[in-house]
C-alpha positions as CSV (number, residue, x, y, z in Angstrom):
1,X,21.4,58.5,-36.0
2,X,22.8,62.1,-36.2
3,X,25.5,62.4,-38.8
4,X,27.5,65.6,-39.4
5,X,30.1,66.4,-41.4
6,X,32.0,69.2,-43.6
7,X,30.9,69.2,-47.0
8,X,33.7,70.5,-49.6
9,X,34.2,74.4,-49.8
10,X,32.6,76.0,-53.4
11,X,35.6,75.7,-55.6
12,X,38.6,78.0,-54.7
13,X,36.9,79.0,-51.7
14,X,38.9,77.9,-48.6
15,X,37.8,78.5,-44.5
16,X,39.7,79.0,-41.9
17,X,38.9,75.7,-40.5
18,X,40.5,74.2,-44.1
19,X,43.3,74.9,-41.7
20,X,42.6,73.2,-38.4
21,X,41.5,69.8,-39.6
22,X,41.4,66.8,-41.8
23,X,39.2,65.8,-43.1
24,X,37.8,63.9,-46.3
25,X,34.7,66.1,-46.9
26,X,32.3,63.2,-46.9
27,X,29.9,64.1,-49.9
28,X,26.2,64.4,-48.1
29,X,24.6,61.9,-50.9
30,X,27.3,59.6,-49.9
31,X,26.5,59.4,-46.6
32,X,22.7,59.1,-47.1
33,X,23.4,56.3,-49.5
34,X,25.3,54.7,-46.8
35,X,22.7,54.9,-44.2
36,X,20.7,53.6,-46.2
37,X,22.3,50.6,-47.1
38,X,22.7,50.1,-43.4
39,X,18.8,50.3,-43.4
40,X,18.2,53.2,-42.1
41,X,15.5,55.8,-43.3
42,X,16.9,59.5,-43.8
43,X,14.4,62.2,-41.9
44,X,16.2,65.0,-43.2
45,X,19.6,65.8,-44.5
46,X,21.2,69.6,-45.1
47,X,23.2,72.7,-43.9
48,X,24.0,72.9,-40.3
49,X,23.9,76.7,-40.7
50,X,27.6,77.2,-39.4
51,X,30.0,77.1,-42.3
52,X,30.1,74.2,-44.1
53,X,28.9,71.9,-42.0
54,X,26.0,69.5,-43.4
55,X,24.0,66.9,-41.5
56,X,21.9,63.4,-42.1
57,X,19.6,62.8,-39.7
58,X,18.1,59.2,-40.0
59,X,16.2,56.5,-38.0
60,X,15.0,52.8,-38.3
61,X,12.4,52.2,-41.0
62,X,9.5,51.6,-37.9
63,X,10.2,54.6,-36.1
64,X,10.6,57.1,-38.8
């Protein structure tokens, strides 16, 4: 699974897409925790490289 998200801007820093969308700003450890509870086994988890977007990339426990 291939989760990806926008993590929240560095305080009083805003992006021009703060003004396009919605969004909660799922915090990355969050979301790992999550997947994990779901049983799945994070591969690896950080910036996208474009803005603020972060990623979790995580598998089943056999294939990981």
């Amino acid at each position: 699974m291939l989760a990806i998200d926008f993590a929240k801007a560095a305080q009083g820093k805003k992006g021009l897409l703060d003004h396009f969308h919605l969004h909660g700003y799922v915090n990355l450890q969050d979301l790992v925790a999550l997947l994990t509870e779901a049983g799945l086994k994070t591969v690896e988890s950080g910036s996208v490289g474009v803005g603020d977007l972060r990623f979790v990339l995580a598998s089943p426990p056999c294939c990981a």
